[in-house]
C-alpha positions in Angstrom: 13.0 68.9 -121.9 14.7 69.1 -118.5 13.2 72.1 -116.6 16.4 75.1 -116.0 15.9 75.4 -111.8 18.3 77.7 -112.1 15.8 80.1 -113.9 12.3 79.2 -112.4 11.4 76.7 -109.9 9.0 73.8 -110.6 7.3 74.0 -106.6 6.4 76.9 -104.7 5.0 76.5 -101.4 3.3 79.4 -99.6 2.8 79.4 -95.9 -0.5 80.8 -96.7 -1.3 81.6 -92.2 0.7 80.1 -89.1 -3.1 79.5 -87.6 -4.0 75.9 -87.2 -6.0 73.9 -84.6 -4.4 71.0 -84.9 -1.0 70.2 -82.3 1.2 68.0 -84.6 4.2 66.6 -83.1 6.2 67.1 -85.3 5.0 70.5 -86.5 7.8 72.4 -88.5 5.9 75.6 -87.8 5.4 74.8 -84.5 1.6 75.9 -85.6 -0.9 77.7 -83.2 -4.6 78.5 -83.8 -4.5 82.3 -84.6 -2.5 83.8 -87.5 0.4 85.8 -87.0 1.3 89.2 -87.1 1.7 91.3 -90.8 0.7 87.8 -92.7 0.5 88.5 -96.4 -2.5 90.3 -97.6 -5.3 89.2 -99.5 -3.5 91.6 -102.4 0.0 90.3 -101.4 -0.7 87.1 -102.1 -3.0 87.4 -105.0 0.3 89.6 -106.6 2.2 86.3 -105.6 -0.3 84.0 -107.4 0.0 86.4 -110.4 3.7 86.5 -110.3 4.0 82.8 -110.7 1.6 83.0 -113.3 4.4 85.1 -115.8 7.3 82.3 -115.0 7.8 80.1 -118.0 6.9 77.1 -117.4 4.6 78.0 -114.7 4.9 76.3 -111.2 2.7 74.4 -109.2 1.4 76.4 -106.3 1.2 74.6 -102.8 -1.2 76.7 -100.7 -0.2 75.2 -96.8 0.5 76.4 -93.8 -0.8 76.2 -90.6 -3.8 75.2 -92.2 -4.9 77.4 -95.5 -8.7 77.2 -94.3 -8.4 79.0 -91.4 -7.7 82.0 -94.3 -10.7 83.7 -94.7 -9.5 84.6 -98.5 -8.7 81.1 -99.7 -11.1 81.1 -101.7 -10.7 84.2 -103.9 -7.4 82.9 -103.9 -7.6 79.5 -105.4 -9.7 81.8 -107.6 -7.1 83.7 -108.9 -4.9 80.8 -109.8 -7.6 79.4 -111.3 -7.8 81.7 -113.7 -4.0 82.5 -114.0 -3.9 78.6 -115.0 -1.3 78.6 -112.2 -1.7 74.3 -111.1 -2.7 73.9 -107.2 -1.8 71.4 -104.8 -3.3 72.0 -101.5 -2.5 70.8 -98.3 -5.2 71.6 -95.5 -5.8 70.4 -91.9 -8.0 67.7 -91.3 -10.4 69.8 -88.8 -13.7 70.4 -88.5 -13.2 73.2 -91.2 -12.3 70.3 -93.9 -16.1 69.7 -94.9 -17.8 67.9 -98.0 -18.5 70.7 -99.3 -15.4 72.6 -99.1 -13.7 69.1 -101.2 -16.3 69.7 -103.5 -15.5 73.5 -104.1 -11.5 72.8 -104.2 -12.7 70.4 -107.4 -14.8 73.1 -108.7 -12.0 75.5 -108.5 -10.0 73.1 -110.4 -7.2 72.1 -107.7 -5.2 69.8 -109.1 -4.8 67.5 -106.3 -5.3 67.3 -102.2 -2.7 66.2 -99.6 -3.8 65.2 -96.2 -1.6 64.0 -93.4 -1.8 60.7 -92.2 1.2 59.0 -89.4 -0.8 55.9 -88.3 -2.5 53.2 -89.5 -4.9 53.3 -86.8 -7.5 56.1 -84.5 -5.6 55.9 -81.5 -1.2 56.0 -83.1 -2.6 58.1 -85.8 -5.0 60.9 -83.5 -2.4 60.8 -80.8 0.5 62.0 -82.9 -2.2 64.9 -84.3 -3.2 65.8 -80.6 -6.7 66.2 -81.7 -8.9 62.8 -81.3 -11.3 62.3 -84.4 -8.5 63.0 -87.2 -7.7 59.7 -88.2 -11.6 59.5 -89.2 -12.4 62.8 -90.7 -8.9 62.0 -92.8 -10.6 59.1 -94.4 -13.6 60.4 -94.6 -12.1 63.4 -96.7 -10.7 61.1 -99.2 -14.0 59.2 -99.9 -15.4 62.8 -100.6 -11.7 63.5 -102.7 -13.0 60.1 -104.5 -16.5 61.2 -105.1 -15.7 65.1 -106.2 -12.8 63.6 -109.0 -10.3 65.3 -107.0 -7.1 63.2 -106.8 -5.3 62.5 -103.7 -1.8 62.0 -101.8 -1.0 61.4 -98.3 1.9 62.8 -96.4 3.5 60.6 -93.5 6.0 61.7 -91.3 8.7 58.6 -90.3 9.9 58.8 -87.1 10.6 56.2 -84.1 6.9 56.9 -83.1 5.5 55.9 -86.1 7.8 54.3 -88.2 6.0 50.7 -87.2 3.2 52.3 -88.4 4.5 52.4 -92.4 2.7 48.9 -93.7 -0.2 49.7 -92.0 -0.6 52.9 -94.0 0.2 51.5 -97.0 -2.6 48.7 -97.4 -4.8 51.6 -96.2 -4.0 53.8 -99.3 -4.3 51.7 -101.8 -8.0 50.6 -100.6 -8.7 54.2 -100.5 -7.3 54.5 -104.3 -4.5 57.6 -102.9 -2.6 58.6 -105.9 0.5 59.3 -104.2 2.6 58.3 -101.0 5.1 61.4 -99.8 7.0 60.3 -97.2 8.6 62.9 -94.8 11.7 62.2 -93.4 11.6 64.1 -90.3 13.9 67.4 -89.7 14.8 68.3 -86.4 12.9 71.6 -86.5 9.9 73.1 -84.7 8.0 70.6 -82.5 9.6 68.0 -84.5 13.0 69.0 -82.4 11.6 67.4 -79.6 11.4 63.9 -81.5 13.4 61.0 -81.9 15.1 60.6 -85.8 16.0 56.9 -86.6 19.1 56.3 -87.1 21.1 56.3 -90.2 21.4 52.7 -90.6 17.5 52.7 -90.0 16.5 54.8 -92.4 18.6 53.0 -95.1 16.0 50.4 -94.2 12.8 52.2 -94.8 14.0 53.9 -98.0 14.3 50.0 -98.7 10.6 49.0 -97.8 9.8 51.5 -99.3 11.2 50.7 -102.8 9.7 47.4 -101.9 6.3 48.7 -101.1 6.3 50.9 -104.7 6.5 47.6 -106.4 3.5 46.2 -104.4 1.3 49.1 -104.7 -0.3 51.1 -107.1 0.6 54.6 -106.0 3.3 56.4 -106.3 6.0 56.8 -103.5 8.3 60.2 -103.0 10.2 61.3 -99.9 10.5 64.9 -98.4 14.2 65.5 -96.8 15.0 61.7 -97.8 16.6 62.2 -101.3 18.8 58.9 -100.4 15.2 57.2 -101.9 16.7 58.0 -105.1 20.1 56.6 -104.8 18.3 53.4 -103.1 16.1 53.2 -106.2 18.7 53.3 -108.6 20.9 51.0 -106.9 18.2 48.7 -106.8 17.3 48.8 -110.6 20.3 48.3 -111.3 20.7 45.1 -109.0 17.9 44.2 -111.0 19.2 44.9 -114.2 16.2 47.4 -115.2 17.1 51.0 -116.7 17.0 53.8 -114.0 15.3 56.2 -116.5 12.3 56.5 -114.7 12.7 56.9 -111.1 9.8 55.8 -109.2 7.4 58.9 -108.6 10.0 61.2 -108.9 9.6 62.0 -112.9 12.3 61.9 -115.4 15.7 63.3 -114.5 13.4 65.5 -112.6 15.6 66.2 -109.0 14.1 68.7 -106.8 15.8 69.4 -103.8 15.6 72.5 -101.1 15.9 75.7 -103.0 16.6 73.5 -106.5 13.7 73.6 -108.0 11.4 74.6 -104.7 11.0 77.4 -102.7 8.9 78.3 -100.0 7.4 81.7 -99.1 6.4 81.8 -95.1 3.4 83.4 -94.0 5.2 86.8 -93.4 6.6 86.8 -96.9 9.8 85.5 -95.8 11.6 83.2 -98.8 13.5 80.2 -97.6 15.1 76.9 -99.7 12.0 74.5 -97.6 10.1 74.7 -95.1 12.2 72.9 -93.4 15.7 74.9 -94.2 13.8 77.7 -92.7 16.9 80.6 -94.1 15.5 83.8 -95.1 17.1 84.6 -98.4 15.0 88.0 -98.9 11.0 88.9 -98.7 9.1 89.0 -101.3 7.7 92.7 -99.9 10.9 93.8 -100.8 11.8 91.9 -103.6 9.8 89.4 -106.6 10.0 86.2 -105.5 12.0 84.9 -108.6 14.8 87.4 -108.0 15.3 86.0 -104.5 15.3 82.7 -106.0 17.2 83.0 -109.1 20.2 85.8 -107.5 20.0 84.8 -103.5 23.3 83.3 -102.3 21.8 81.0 -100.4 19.8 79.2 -103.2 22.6 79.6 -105.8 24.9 77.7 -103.2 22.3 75.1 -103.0 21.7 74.7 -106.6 25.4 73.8 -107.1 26.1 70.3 -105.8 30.2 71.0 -106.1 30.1 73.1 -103.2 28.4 69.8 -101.1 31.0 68.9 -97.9 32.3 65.6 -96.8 31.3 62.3 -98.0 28.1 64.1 -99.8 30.8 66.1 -101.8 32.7 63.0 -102.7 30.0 60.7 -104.0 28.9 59.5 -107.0 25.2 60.0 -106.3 25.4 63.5 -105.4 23.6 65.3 -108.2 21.2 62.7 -108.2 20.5 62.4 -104.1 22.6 65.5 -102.7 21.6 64.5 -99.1 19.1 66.5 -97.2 20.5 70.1 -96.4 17.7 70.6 -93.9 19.0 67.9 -92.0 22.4 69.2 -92.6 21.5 72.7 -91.3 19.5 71.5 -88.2 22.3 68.9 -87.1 25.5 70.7 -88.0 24.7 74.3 -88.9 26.1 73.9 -92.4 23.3 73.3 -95.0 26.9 72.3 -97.0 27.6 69.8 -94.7 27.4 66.1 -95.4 24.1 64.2 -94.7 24.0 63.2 -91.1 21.3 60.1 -91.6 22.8 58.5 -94.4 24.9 55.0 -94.1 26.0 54.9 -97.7 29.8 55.1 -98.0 30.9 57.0 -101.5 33.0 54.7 -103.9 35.5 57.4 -103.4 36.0 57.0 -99.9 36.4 53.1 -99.5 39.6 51.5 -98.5 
């Protein structure tokens, strides 16, 4: 049965502290290494854990930041959802903090899966787009300890001209180290990452095409962050290929999560906004439950209803299935409504 996003979402990412020690490039926090001011409480967020815990289905819980180890309470934390039987998916910092040990107490504590950040295929692209020397290493090393602790893997790569060149590379490299799944981030325009150069439209049309490509090569799974044109590429290609489009790959059945359409993301202040990356307060959840921000908000109901879309995203056939990304809408035209600015695809509708 299709999950209702209208009633509960499926992803919840909490910002769980701003703090990191890492100097990403393309940072959509724009991260430093101490926390910031009136961050959620141990209690806060342990009410948050157990708040997700009464939605039905549950969600999975994203614990990121920052970096969730420099929390003191992550811990009792992953604790809590633990026993709430609320699903984690962590995302720390490859630091010094990122240990063998800590791997093997994230399996203990029953974490469904780990997501490190990898953006080249080598020390010195990879390490240099980090701006810490040493991540590229401790990142593999911290899958061999995923590998020997049971815990499964992804890796999250961030395309942009920098490292876009870097996307093969990466590839071979996850499927010797047996990653379970590839999310590829399509990079927004926010934080440090405003300071970057996107591809162009026409160029990413071409890596959503490797990448279809590359998920029939390898054995992991393949997903995109703010690229939901991977989805109409996928289908147009099964088609081409006279398969059923049923199943898109990695993306689950008919399952279409988009910003605030099925995720939500709670900052570290408490703030609730569609992504990460659409970074639009709709409410705080020290005000308000989380699920009435989400469910009631006008900002999520607006983005939950792809008739309201603008321009050639409003116009196309593949809308409820792709949508475009309204991230990249907000950040390049100040409209999350707006039409997809990266996307080359011209709607049926709109041909002459």
């Amino acid at each position: 049965m299709k999950p209702d996003f209208d009633r509960y979402p499926l992803l919840v990412a909490w910002e769980t502290t701003h703090a990191c020690l890492l100097a990403c490039k393309h940072c959509r926090a724009s991260a430093e290494p101490d926390p910031l001011p009136g961050e959620l409480s141990t209690q806060e967020g342990l009410a948050l854990i157990r708040e997700l815990a009464s939605y039905n289905p549950k969600p999975i819980l994203l614990p990121t930041g920052g970096d969730p180890l420099r929390r003191p309470d992550l811990f009792p934390l992953l604790e809590e959802a633990q026993r709430q039987g609320v699903k984690v998916g962590i995302t720390p910092a490859v630091t010094a903090q990122l240990t063998r040990k800590v791997v093997q107490r994230f399996a203990e504590l029953g974490v469904h899966q780990m997501a490190l950040s990898l953006d080249g295929a080598s020390a010195a692209t990879h390490d240099s787009f980090r701006g810490v020397p040493g991540t590229f290493k401790l990142a593999l090393q911290a899958l061999d300890w995923a590998k020997e602790f049971g815990l499964m893997t992804q890796i999250n790569s961030t395309v942009t001209r920098l490292t876009a060149g870097e996307l093969s590379g990466l590839a071979d490299i996850l499927e010797a180290k047996g990653v379970a799944t590839w999310e590829v981030f399509f990079l927004v325009p926010v934080g440090r990452g405003a300071l970057l150069n996107q591809l162009s439209a026409e160029e990413y049309e071409t890596v959503m095409h490797w990448l279809y490509q590359a998920s029939r090569r390898y054995s992991f799974k393949i997903r995109t962050t703010e690229g939901p044109q991977f989805r109409r590429v996928v289908m147009q290609r099964r088609s081409h290929e006279g398969q059923s489009d049923g199943a898109l790959v990695g993306a689950g059945r008919g399952v279409h999560l988009s910003d605030g359409n099925g995720f939500v993301f709670v900052s570290a202040t408490g703030e609730v906004y569609p992504s990460g990356f659409l970074a639009l307060s709709a409410g705080n959840i020290r005000q308000q439950s989380l699920l009435e921000v989400y469910q009631n908000s006008p900002i999520f109901r607006q983005l939950r209803d792809k008739n309201l879309l603008k321009g050639k995203c409003g116009a196309c056939e593949y809308k409820n299935l792709c949508g475009g990304s309204r991230a990249r809408a907000w950040a390049e035209t100040r409209d999350y409504l707006e039409a997809e600015p990266r996307c080359s695809y011209v709607p049926v509708a709109l041909r002459t």
